[in-house]
Biopython code that builds the backbone (N, CA, C, O; Angstrom):
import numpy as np
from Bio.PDB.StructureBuilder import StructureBuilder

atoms = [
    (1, "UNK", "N", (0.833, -1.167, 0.000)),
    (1, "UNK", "CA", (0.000, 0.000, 0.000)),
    (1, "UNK", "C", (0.885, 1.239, 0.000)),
    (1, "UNK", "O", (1.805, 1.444, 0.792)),
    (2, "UNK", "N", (0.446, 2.134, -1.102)),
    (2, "UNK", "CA", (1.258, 3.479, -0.809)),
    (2, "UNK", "C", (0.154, 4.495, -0.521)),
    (2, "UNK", "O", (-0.946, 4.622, -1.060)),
    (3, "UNK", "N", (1.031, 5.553, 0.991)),
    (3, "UNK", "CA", (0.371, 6.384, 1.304)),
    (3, "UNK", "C", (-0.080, 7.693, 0.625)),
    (3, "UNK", "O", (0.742, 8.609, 0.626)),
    (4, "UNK", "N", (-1.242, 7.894, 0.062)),
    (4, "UNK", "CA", (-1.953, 9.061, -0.826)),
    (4, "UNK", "C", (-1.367, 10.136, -0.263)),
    (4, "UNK", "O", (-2.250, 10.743, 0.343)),
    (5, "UNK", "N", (0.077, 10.896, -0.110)),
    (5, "UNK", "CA", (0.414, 12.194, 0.386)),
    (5, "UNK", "C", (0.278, 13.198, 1.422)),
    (5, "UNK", "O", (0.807, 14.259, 1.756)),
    (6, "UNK", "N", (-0.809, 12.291, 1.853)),
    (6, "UNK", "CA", (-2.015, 13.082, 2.965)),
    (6, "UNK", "C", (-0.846, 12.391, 4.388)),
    (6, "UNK", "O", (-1.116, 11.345, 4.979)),
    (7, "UNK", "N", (-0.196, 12.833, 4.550)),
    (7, "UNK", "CA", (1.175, 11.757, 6.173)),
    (7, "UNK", "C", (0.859, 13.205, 7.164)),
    (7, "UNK", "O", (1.669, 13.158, 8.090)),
    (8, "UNK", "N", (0.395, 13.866, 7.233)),
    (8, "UNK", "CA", (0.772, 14.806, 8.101)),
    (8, "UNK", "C", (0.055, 14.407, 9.689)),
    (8, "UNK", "O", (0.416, 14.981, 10.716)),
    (9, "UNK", "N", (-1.081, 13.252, 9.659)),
    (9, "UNK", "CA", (-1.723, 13.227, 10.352)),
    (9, "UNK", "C", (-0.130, 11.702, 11.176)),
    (9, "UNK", "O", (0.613, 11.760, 12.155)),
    (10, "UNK", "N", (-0.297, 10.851, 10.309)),
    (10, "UNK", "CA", (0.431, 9.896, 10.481)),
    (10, "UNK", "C", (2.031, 10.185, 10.873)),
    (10, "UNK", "O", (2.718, 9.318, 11.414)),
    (11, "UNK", "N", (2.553, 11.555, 10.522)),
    (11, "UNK", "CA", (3.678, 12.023, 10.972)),
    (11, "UNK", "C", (3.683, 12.607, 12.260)),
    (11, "UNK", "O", (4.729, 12.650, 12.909)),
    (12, "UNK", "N", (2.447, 13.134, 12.764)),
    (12, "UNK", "CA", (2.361, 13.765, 14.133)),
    (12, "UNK", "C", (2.182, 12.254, 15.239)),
    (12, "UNK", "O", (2.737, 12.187, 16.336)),
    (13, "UNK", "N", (1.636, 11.567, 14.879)),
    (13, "UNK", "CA", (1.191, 10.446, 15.688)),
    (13, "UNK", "C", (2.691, 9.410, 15.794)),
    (13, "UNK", "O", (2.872, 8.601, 16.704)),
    (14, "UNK", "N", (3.580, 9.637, 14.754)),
    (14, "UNK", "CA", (4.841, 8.926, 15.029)),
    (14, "UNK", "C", (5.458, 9.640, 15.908)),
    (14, "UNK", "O", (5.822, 9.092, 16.949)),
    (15, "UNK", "N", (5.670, 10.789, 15.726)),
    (15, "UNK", "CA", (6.404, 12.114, 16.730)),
    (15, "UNK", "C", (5.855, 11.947, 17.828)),
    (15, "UNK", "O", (6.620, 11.623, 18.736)),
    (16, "UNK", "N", (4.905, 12.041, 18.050)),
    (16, "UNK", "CA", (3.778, 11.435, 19.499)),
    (16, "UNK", "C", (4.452, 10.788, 20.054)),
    (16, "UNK", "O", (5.290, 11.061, 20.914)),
    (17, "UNK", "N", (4.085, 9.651, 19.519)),
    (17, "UNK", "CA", (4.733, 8.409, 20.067)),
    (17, "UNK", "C", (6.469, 8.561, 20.515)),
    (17, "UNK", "O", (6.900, 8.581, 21.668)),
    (18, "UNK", "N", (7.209, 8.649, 19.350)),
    (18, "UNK", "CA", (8.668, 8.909, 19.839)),
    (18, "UNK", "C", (9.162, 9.787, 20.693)),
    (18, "UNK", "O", (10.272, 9.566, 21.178)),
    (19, "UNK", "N", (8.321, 11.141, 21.099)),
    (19, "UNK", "CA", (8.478, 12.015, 22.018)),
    (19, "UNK", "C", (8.172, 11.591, 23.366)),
    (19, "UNK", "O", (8.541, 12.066, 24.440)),
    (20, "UNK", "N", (7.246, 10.367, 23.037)),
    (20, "UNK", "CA", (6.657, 10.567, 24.694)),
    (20, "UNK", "C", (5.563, 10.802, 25.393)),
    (20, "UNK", "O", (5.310, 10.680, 26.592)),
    (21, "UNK", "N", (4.781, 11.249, 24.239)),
    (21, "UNK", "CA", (3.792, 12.396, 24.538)),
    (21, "UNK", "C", (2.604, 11.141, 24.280)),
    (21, "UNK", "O", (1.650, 11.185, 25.057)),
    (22, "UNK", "N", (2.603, 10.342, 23.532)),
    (22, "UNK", "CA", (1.396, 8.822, 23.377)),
    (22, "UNK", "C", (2.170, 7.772, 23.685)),
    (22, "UNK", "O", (3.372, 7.819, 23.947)),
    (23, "UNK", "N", (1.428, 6.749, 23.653)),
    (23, "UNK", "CA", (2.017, 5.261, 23.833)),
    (23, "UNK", "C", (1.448, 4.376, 22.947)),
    (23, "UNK", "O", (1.807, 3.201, 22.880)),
    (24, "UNK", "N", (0.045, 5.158, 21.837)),
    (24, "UNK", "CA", (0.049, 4.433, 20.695)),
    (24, "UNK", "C", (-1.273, 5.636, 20.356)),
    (24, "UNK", "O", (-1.861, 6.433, 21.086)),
    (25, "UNK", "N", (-1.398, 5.249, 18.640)),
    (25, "UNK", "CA", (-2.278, 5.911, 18.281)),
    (25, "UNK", "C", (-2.856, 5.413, 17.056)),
    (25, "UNK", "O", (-2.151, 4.955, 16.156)),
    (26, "UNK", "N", (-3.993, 5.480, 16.995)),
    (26, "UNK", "CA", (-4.728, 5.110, 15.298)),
    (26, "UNK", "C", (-5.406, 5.999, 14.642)),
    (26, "UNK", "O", (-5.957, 6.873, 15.311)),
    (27, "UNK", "N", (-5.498, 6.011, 13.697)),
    (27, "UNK", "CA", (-5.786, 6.842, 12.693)),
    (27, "UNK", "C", (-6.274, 5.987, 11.251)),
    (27, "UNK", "O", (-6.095, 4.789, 11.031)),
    (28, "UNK", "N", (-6.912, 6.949, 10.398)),
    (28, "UNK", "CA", (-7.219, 6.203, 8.867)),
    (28, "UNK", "C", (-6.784, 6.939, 7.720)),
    (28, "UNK", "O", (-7.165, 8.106, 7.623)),
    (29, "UNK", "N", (-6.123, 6.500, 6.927)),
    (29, "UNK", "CA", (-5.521, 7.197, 5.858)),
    (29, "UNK", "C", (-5.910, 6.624, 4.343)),
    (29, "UNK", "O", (-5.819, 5.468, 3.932)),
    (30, "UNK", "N", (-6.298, 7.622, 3.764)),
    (30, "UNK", "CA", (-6.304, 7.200, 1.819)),
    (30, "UNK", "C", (-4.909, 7.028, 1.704)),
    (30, "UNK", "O", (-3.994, 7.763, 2.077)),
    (31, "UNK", "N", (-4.886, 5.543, 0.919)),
    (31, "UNK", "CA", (-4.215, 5.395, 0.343)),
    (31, "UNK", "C", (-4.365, 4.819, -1.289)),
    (31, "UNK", "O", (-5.205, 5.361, -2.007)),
    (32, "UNK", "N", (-3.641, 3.865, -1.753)),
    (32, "UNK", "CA", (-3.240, 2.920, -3.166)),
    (32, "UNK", "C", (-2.977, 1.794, -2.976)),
    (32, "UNK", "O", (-1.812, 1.589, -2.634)),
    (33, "UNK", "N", (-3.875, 0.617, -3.101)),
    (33, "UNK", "CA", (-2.837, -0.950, -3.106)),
    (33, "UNK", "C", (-1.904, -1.124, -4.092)),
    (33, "UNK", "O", (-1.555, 0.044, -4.264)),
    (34, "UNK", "N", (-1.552, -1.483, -4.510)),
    (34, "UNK", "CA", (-0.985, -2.222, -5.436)),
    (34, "UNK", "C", (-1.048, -2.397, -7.189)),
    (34, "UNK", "O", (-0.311, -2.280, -8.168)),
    (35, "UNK", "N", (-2.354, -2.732, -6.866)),
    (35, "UNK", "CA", (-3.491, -2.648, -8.230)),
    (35, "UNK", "C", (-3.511, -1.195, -8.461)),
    (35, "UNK", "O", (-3.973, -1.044, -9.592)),
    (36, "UNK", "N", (-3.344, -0.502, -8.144)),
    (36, "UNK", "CA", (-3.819, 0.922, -8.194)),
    (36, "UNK", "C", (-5.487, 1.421, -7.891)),
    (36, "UNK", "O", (-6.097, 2.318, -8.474)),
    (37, "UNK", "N", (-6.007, 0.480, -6.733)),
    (37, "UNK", "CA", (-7.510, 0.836, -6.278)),
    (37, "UNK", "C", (-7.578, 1.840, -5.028)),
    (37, "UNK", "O", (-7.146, 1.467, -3.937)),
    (38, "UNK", "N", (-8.000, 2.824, -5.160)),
    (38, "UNK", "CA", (-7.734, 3.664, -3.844)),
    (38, "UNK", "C", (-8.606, 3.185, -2.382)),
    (38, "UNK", "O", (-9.828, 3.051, -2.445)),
    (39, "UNK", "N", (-8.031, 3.000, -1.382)),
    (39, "UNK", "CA", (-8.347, 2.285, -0.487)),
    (39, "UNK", "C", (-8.704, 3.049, 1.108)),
    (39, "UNK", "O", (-8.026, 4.071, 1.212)),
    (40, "UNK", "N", (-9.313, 2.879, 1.962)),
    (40, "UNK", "CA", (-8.651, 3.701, 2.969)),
    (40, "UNK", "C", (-8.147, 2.472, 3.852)),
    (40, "UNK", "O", (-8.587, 1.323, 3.886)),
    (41, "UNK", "N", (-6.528, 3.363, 4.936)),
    (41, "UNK", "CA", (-5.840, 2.150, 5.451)),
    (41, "UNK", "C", (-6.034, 2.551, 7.045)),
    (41, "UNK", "O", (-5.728, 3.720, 7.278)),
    (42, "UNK", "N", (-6.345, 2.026, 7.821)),
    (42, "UNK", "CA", (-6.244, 2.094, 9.517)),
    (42, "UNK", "C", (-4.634, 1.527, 9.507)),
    (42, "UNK", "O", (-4.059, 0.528, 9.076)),
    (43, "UNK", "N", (-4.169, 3.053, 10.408)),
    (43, "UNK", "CA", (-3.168, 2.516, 10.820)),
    (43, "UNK", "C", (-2.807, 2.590, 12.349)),
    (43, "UNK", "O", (-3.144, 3.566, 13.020)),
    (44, "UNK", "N", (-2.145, 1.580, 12.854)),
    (44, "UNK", "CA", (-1.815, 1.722, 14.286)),
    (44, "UNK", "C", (-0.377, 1.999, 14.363)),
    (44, "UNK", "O", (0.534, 1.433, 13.758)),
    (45, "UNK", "N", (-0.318, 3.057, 15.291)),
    (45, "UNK", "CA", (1.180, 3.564, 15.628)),
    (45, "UNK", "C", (1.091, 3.439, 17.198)),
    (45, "UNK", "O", (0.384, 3.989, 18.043)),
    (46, "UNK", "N", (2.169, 2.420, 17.253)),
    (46, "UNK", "CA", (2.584, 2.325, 19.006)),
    (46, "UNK", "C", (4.193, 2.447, 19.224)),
    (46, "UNK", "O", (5.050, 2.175, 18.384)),
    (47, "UNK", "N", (4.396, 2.910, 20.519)),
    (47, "UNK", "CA", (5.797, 2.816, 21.014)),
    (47, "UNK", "C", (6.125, 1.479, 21.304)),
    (47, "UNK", "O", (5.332, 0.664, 21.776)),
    (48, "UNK", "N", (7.221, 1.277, 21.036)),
    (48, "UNK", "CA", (7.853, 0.442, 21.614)),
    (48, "UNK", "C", (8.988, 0.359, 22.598)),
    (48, "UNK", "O", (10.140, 0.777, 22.477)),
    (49, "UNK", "N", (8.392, -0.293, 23.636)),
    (49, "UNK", "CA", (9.901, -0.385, 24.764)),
    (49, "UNK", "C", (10.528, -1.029, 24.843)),
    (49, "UNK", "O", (10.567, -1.719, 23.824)),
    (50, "UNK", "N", (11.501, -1.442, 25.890)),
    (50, "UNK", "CA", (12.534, -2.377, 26.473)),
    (50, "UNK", "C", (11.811, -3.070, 27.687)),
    (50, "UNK", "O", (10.602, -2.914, 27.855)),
    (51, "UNK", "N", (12.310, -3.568, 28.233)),
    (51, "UNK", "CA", (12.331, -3.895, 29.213)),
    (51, "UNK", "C", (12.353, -3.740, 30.752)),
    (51, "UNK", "O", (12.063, -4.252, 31.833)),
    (52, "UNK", "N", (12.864, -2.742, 30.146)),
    (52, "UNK", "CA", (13.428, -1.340, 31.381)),
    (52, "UNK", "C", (12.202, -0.316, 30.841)),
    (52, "UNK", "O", (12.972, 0.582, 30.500)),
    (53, "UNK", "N", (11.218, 0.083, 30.595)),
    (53, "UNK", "CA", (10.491, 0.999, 30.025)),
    (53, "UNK", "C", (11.102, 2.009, 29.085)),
    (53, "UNK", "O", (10.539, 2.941, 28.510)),
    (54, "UNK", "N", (12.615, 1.568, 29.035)),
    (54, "UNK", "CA", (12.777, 2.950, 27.906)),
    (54, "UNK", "C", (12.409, 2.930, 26.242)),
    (54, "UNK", "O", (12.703, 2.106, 25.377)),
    (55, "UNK", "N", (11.741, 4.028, 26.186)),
    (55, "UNK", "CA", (10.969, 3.667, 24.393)),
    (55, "UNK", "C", (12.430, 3.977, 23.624)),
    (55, "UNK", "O", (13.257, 4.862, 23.846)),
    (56, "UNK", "N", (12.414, 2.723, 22.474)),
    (56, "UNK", "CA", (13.530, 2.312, 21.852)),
    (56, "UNK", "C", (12.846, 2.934, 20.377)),
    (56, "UNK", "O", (13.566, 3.734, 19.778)),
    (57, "UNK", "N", (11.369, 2.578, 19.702)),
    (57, "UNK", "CA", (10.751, 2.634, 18.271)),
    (57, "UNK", "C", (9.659, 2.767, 18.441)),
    (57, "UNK", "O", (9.105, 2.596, 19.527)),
    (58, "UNK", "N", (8.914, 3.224, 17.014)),
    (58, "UNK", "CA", (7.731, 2.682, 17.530)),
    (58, "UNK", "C", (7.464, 1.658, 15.822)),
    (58, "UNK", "O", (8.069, 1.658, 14.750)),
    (59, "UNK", "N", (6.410, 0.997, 16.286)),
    (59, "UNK", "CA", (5.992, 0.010, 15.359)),
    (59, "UNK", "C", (4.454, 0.398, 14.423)),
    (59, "UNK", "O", (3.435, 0.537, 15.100)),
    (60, "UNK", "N", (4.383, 0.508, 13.349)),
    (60, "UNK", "CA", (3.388, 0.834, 12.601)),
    (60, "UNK", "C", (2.483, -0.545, 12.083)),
    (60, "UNK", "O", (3.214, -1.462, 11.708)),
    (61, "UNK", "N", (1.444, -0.744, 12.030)),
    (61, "UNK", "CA", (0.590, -1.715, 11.505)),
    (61, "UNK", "C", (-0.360, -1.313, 10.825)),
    (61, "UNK", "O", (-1.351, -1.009, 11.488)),
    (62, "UNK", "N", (-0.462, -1.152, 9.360)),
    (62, "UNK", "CA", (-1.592, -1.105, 8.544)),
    (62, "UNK", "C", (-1.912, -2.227, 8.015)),
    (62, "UNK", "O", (-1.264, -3.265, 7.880)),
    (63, "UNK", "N", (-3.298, -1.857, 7.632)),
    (63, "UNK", "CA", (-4.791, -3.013, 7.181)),
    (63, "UNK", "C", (-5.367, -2.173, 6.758)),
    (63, "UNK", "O", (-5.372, -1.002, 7.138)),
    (64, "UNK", "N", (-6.194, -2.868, 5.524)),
    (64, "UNK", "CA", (-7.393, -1.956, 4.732)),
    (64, "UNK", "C", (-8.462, -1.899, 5.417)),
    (64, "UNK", "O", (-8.660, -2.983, 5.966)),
    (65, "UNK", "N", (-9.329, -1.060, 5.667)),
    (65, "UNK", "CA", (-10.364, -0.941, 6.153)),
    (65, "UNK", "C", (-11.708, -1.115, 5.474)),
    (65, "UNK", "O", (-11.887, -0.466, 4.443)),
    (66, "UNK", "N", (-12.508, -1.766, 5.837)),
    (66, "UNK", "CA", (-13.806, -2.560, 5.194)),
    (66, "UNK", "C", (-14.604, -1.123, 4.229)),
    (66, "UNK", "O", (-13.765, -0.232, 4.365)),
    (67, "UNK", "N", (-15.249, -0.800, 3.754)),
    (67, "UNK", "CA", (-15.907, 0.270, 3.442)),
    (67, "UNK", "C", (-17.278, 0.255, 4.231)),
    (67, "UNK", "O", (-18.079, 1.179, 4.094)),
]
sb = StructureBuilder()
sb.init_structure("model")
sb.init_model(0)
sb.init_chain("A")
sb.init_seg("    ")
for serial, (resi, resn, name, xyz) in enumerate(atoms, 1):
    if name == "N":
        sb.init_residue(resn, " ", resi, " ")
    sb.init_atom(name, np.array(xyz, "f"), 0.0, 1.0, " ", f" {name:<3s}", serial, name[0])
structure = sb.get_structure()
C-alpha cells in the first residue's frame, strides 16, 4: 500500500509516540494498493519499549479498512 500524500496526520502520531507524549495511536488514511484501487488504510502507531520501560521505536501496523 502506498500512502496518498495526505502523512501529516500519520507524521504527528509517530512524533507522538517517539516524544513521549502517546504510547500508541490510530488513525485512517487514503491510500493505493498495489493494483492501483484507492483504499482507505487504519493505521496503528505504538511505542515500543525495552524492558526497562525505555521507548527504543515505535511500530506501525496497517490493514485496509472494510468500506
Amino acid at each position: 500500500m502506498r500512502p496518498g500524500g495526505r502523512l501529516t496526520g500519520l507524521r504527528q502520531s509517530i512524533r507522538a509516540c517517539l516524544s513521549g507524549q502517546s504510547n500508541g495511536e490510530q488513525l485512517t488514511v487514503a491510500a493505493t494498493n498495489r493494483r492501483g484501487r484507492s483504499i482507505h488504510c487504519q493505521v496503528t502507531v505504538s511505542a515500543l519499549r525495552d524492558a526497562s520501560h525505555q521507548l527504543r521505536d515505535v511500530i506501525m501496523i496497517m490493514a485496509e479498512r472494510e468500506s
